[in-house]
C-alpha positions as CSV (number, residue, x, y, z in Angstrom):
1,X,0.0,0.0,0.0
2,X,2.5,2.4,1.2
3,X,4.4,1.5,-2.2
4,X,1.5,2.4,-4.6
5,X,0.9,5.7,-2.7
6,X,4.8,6.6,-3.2
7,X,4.4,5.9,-6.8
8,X,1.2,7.7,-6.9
9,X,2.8,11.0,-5.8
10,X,5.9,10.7,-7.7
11,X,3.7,10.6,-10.7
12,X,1.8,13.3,-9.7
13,X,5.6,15.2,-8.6
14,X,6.6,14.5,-12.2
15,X,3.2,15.6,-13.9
16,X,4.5,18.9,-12.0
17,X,7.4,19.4,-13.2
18,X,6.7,18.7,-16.5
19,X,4.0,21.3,-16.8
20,X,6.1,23.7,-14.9
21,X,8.6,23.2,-17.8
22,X,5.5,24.7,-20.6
23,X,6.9,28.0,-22.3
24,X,4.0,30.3,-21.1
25,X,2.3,33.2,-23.1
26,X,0.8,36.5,-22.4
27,X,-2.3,38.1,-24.5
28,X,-2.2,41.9,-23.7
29,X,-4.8,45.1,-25.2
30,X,-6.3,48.4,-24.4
31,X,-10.2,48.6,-24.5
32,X,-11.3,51.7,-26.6
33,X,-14.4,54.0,-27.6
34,X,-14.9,52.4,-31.1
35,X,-16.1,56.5,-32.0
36,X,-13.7,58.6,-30.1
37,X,-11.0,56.2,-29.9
38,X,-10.5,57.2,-26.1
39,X,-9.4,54.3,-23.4
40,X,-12.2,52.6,-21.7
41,X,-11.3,52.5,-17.8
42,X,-12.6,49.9,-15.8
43,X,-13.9,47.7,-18.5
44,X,-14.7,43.8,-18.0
45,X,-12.0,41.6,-20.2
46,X,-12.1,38.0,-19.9
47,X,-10.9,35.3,-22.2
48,X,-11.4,31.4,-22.6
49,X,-9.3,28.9,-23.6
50,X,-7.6,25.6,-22.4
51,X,-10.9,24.8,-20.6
52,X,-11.0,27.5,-18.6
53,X,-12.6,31.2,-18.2
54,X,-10.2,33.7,-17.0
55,X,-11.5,37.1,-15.8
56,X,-10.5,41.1,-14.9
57,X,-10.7,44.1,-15.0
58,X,-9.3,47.1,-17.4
59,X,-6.9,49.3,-15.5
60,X,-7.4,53.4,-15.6
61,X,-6.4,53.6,-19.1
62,X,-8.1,50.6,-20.4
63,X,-5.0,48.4,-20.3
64,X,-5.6,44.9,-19.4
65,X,-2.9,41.8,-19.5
66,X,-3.7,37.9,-19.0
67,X,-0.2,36.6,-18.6
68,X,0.9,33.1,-18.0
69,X,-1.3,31.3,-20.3
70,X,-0.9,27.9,-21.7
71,X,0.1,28.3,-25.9
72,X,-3.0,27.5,-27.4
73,X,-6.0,29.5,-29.0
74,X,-8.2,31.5,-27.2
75,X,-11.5,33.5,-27.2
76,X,-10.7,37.0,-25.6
77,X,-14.5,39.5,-24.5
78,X,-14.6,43.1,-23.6
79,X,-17.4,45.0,-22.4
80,X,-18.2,48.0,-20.4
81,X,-21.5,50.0,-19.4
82,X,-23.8,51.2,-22.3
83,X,-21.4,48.6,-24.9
84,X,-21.7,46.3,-26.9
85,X,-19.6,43.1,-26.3
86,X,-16.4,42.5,-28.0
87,X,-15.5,39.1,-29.3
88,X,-12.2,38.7,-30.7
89,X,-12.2,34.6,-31.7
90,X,-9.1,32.2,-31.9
91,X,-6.4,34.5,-30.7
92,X,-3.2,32.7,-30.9
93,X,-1.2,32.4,-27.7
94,X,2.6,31.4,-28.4
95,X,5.0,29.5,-25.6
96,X,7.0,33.0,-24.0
97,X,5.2,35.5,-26.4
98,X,3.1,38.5,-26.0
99,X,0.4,38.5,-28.5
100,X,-0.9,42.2,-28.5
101,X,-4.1,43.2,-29.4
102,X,-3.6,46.3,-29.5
103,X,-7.2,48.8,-29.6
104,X,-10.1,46.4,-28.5
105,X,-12.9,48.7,-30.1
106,X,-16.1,49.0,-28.0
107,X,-19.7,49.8,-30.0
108,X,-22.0,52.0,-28.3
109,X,-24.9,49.5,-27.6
110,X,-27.9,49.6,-29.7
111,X,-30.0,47.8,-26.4
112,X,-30.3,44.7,-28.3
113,X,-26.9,43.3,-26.0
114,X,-25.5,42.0,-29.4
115,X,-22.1,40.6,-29.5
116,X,-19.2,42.3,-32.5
117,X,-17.0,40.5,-33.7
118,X,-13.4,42.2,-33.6
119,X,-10.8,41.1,-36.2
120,X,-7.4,40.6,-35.4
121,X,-5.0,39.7,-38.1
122,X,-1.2,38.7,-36.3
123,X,2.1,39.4,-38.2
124,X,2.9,35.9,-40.5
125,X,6.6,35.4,-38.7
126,X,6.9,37.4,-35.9
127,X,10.8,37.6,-35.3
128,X,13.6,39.5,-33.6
129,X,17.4,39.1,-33.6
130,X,17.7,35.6,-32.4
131,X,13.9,34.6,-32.2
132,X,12.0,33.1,-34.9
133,X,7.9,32.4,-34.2
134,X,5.7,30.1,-36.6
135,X,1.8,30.3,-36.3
136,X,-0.5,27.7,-36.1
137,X,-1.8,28.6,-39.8
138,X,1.7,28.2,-41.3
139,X,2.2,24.9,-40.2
140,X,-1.2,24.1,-41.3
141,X,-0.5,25.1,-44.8
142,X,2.9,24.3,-45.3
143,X,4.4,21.9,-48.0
144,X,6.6,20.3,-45.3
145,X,3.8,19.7,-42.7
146,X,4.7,16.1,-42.3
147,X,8.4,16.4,-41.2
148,X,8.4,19.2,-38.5
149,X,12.7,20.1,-39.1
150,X,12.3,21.1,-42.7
151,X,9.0,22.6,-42.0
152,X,10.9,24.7,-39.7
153,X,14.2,24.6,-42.1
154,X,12.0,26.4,-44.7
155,X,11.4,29.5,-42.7
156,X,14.5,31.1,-42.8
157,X,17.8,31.3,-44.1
158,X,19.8,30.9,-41.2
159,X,18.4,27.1,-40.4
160,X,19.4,24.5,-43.0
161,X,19.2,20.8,-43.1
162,X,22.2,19.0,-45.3
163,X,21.2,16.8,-48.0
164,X,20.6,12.9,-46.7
165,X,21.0,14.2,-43.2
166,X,18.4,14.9,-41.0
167,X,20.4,17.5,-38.9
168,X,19.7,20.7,-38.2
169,X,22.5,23.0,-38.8
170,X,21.5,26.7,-37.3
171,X,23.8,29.5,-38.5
172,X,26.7,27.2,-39.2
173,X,26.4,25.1,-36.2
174,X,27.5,21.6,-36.0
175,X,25.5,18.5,-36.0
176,X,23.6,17.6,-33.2
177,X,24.2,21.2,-31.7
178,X,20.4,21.7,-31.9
179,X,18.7,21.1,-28.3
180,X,14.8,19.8,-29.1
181,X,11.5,20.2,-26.6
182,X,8.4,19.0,-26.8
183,X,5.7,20.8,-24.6
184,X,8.2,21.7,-22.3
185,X,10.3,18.4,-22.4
186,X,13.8,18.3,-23.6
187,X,13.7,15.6,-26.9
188,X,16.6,14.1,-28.9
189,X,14.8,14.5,-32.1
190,X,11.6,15.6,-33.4
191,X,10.3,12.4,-34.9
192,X,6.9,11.1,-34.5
193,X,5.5,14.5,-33.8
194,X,2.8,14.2,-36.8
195,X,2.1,17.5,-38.8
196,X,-1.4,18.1,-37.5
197,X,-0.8,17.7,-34.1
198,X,1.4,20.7,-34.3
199,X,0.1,24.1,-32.4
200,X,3.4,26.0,-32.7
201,X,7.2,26.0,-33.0
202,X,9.4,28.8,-31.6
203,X,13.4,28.9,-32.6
204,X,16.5,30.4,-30.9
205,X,19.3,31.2,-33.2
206,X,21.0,32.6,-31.0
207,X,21.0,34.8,-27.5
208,X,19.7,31.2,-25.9
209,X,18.1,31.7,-22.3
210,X,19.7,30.2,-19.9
211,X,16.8,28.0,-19.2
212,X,17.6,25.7,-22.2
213,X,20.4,24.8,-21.3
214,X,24.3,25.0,-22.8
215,X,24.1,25.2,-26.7
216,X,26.1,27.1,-29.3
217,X,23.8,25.3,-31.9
218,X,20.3,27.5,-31.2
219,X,16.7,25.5,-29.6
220,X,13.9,24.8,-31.6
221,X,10.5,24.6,-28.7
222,X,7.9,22.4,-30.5
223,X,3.8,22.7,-29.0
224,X,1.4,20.1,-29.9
225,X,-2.1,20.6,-30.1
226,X,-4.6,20.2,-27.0
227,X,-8.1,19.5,-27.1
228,X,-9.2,22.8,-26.3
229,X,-7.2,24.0,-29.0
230,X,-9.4,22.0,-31.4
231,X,-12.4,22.8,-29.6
232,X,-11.8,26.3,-30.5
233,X,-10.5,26.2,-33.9
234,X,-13.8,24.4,-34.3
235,X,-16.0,27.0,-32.6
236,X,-14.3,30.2,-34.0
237,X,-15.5,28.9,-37.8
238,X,-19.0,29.0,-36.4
């Protein structure tokens, strides 16, 4: 008995640390007179995703910011008195990103407590000096789908993959430089990570946090694809 109940808690330990090891996201915006274009203090933001409902308040300038969320797509609402409700559907949240929404435009309410749609339209690659980000849709609708290194290989320069290897060289590293993680978990490869269950892949070629690890090589942070991620997908073509 007292065996079971050890093994029973380091699973749960381990479930732990494993999740504690998930690259988190933030989802950030400023609520807004759709007319005026003046902040909306005080307004009520909340956003669901993952299977769960997350809720706040605005600051004094209309500022709001949902940070550590799990990478995966999201439904973010605004409202405030005498406005309509804001729906901005599927917002992609990306493993230690800050997807801003920038002006989240509230309708003066016509009494009918309708619900308008917001549009937000993210940047394809979203990239700095060492940090390369691939959304959801560009996996989706990429040639190389079902081998996740040259789907990454093919979007940009610095990454290439030798012909009859499968190494990834980043920036002229050698083979086997590359550290791999899959939600959170540090991998020796990529393989049998199929195409579709892919939710996003993040790269560092170079400026590596510490976090990873000891590489001159650069990381490449794969997500895969949760229910709720689905579930949303689904209900944001609705």
């Amino acid at each position: 008995m007292k065996t079971k109940i050890k093994i029973t808690l380091a699973a749960i330990f381990c479930a732990g640390m494993v999740n504690a090891q998930v690259s988190l996201g933030t989802i950030k915006g400023q609520t807004v007179d759709a007319e005026t274009k003046e902040s909306i203090p005080m307004s009520k933001v909340w956003i669901e995703g993952s299977g769960n409902i997350n809720m706040k308040k605005a600051d004094l300038d209309g500022k709001f910011t949902f940070d550590a969320l799990k990478p995966g797509l999201y439904n973010v609402y605004a409202i405030s008195f005498g406005k309509d409700t804001a729906l901005i559907k599927a917002v992609e949240v990306k493993p230690e990103a800050i997807t801003d929404l920038g002006n989240v435009n509230l309708h003066l309410s016509d009494g009918m407590l309708g619900v308008v749609p917001v549009i937000y339209v993210p940047k394809l690659i979203e990239k700095d000096v060492s940090k390369i980000m691939i959304k959801t849709e560009d996996i989706e609708h990429s040639l190389n789908i079902r081998n996740p290194k040259e789907l990454f290989a093919s979007m940009n320069s610095d990454i290439i993959i030798p012909e009859g290897t499968s190494d990834v060289i980043i920036r002229g590293s050698r083979p086997g430089d590359v550290i791999y993680y899959v939600d959170g978990v540090k991998s020796n490869d990529l393989n049998g990570v199929p195409g579709v269950g892919i939710g996003s892949m993040m790269g560092y070629t170079g400026g590596v946090p510490a976090k990873y690890g000891d590489t001159t090589g650069g990381v490449i942070v794969l997500e895969t694809k949760s229910y709720f991620d689905l579930y949303y997908a689904w209900k944001a073509k609705q």
